[in-house]
Backbone as a ProteinNet text record, in pm:
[ID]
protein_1_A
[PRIMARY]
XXXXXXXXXXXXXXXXXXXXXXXXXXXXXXXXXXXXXXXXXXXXXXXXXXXXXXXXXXXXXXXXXXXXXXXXXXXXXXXXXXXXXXXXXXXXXXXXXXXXXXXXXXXXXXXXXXXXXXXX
[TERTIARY]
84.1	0	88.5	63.7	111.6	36	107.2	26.8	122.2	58.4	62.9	60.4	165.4	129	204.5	146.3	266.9	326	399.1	470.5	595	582.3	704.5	638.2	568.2	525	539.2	587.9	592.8	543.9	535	463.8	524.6	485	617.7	498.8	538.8	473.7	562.6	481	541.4	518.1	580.9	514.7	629	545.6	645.8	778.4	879.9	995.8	1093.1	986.6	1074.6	1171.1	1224.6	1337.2	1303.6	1292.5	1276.6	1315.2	1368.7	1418.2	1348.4	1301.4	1185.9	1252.4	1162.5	1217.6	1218.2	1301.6	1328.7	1144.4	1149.8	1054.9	1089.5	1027.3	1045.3	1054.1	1191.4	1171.4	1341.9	1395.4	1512.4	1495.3	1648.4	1670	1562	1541.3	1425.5	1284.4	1261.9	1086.6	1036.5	865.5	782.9	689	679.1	589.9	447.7	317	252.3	237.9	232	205.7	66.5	6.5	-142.1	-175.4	-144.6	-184	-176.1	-287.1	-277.3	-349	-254.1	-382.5	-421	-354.2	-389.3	-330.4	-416.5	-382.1	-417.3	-379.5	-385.8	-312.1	-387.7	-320	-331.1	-218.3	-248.8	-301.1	-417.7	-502.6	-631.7	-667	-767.1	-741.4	-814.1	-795.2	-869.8	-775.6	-806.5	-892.1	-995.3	-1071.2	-955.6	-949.3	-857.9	-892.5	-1021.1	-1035.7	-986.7	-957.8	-904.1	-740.5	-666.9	-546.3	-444.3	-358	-234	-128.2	-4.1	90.5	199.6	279.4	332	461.7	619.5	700.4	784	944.7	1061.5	1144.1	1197.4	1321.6	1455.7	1532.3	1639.8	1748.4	1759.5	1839.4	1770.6	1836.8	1827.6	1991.5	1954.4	2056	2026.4	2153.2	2171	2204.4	2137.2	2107.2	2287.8	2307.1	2406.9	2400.9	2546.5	2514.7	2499.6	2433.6	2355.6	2426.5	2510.9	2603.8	2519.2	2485.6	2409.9	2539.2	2541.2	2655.4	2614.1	2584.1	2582.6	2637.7	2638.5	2718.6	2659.1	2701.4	2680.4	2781.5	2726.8	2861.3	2895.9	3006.9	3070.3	3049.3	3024.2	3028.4	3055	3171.8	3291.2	3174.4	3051.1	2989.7	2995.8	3000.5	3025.9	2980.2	2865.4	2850.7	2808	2889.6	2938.4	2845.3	2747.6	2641.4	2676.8	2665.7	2605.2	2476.5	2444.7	2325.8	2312.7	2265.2	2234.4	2115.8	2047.3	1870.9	1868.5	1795	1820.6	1699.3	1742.4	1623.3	1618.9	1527.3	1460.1	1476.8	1577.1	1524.3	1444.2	1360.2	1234.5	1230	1215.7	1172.3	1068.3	972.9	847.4	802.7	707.1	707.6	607	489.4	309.3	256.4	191.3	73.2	-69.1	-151.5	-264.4	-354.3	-479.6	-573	-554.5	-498.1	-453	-462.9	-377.7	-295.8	-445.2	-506.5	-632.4	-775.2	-796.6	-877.2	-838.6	-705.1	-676.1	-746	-687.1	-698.2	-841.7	-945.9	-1050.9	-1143	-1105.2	-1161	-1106.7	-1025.1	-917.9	-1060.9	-1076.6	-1183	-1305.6	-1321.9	-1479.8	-1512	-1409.3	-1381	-1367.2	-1340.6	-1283.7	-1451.6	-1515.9	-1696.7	-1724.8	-1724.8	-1850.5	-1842.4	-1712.9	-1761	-1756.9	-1788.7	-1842.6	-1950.4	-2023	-2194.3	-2227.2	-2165.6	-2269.3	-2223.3	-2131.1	-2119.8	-2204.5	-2308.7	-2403.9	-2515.6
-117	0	123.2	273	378.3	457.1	550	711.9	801.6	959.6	1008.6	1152.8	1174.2	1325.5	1405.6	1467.7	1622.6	1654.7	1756.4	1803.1	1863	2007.3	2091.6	2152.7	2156.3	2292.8	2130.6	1987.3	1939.8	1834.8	1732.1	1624.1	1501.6	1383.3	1258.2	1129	1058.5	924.4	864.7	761.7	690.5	540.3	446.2	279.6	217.6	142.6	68.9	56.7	93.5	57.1	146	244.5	343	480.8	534.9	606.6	798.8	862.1	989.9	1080.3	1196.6	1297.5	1414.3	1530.5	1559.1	1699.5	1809.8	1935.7	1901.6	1969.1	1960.5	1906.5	1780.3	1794	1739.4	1804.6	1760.7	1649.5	1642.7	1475.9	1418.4	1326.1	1277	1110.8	1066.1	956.4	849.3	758.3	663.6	669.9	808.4	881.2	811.5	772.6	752.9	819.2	893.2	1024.7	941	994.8	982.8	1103.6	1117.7	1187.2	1188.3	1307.3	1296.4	1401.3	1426.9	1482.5	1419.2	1296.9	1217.2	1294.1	1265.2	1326.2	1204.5	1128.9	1011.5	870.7	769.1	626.7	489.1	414	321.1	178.5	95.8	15.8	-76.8	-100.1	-125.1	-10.5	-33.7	82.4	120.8	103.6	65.1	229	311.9	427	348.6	394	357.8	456.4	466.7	552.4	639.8	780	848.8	848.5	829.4	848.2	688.3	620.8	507.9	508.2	583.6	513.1	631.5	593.7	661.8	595.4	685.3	656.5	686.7	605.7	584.5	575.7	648.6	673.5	658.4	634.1	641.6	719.1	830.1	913.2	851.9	846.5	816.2	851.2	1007.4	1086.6	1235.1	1360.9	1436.4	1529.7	1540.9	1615.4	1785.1	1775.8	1895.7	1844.2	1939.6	1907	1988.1	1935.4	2010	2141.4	2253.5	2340	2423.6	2525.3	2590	2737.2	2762.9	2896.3	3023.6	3163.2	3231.2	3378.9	3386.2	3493.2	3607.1	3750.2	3853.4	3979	3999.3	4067.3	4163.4	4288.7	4422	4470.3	4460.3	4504.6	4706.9	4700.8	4820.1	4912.3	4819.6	4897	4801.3	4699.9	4669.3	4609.5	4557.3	4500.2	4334.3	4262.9	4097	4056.4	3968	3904	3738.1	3665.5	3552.5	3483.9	3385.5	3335	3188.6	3148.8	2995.7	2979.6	2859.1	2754.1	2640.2	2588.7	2420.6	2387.9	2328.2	2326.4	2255	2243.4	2110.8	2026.8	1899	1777.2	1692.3	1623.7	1502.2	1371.8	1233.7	1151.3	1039.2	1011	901.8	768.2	689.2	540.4	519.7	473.8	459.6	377	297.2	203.9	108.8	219.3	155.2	197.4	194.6	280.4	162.9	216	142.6	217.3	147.6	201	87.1	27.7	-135.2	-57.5	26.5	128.9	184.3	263.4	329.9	234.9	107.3	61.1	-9	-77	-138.1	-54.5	47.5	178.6	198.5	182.4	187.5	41.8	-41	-167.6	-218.6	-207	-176.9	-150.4	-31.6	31.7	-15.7	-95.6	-132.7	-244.4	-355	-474.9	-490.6	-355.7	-351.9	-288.7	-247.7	-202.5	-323.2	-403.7	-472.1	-580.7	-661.6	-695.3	-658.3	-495.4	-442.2	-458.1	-410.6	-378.7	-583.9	-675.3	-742.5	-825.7	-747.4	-797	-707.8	-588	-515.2	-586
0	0	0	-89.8	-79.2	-5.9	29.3	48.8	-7.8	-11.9	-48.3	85.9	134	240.7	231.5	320.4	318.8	438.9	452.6	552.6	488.7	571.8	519.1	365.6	361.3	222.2	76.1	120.3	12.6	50	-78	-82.5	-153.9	-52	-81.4	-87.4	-201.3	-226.2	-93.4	-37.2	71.4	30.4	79.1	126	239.1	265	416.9	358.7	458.1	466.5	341.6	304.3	246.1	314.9	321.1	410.3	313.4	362.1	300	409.2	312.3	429.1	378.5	492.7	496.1	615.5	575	635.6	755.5	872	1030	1078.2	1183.7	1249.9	1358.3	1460.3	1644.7	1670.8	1747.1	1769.5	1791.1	1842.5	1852.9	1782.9	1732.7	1697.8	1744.7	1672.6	1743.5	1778.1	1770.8	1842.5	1675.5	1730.5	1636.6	1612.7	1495.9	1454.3	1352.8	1363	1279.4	1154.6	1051.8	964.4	921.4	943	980	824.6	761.5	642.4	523.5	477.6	380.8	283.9	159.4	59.9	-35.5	-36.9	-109.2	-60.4	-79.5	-34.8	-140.2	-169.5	-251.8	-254.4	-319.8	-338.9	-443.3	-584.7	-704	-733.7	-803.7	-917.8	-831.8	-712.5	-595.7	-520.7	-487.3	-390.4	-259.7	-192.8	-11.6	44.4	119.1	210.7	305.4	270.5	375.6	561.4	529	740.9	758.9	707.1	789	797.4	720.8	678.2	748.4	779.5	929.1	845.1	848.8	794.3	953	959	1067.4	1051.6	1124.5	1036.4	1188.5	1158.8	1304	1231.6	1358.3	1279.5	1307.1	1199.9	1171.8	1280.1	1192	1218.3	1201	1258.1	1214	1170.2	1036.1	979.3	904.8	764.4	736.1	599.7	487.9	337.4	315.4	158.6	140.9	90.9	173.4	110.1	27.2	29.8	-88	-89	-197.4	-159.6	-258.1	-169.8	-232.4	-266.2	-379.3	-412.1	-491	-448.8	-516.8	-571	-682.5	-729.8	-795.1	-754.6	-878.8	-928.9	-1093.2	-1145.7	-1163.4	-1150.7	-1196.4	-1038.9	-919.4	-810.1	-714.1	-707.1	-633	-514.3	-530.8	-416.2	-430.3	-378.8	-398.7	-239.6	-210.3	-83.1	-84.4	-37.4	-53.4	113.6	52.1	183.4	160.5	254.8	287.9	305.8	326.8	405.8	351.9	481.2	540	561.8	486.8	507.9	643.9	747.1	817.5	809.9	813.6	798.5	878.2	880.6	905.9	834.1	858.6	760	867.9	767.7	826.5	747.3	820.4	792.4	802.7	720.1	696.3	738.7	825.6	923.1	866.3	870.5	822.1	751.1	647.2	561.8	630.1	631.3	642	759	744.7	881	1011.3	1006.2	1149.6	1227.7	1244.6	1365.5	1445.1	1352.1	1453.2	1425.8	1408.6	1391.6	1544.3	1529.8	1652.3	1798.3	1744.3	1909.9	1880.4	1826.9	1890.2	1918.3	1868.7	1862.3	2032.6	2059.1	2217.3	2317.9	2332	2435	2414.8	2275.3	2266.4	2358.2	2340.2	2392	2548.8	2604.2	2775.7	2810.7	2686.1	2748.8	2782.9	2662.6	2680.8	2782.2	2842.2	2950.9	3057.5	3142.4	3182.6	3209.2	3075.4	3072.6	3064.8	3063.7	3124.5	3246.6	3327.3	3514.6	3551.7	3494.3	3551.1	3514.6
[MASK]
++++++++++++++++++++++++++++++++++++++++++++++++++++++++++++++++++++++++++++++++++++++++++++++++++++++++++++++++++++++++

């Protein structure tokens, strides 16, 4: 199964066990993030229902893109300014595509009702 989300102003085809690096997001080595902005889900030629499907992701690492040197110049008036930068990122391992994840977590609390309601 793919998806399709966003984060950071862009947008990345995903499927399990794919690795993408992805603008700075909160979080240290090992933390497991959900990516909650699907815009598309599928599988084969088949579109998936979006309220079911959670894409579920572990961060790598967090790093720094290579850099990007910004240099300006006007001519015939001796000005020249010579910049750097380092985007910084996120790379992620793609864990899950699918709805399991939150079908599980509510199917969970249904199961701890009902035998409850019949020891009353």
């Amino acid at each position: 199964m793919f998806a399709i989300v966003r984060t950071g102003g862009k947008q990345y085809r995903v499927a399990a066990g794919d690795k993408i690096a992805v603008e700075k997001l909160a979080g240290a080595a090992g933390d497991k993030i959900t990516l909650g902005d699907v815009l598309l889900a599928g599988d084969g030629g088949e579109i998936a229902d979006l309220a079911s499907v959670v894409v579920s992701a572990e961060i790598i690492a967090q790093a720094k893109s290579e850099k990007v040197i910004v240099f300006k110049k006007r001519r015939r008036h001796n000005y020249r300014r010579k910049n750097g930068h380092r985007q910084q990122l996120t790379l992620l391992r793609i864990l899950a595509v699918g709805g399991e994840d939150k079908k599980a977590k509510k199917a969970a609390p249904q199961a701890e009702a009902a035998p409850a309601a019949a020891a009353e």
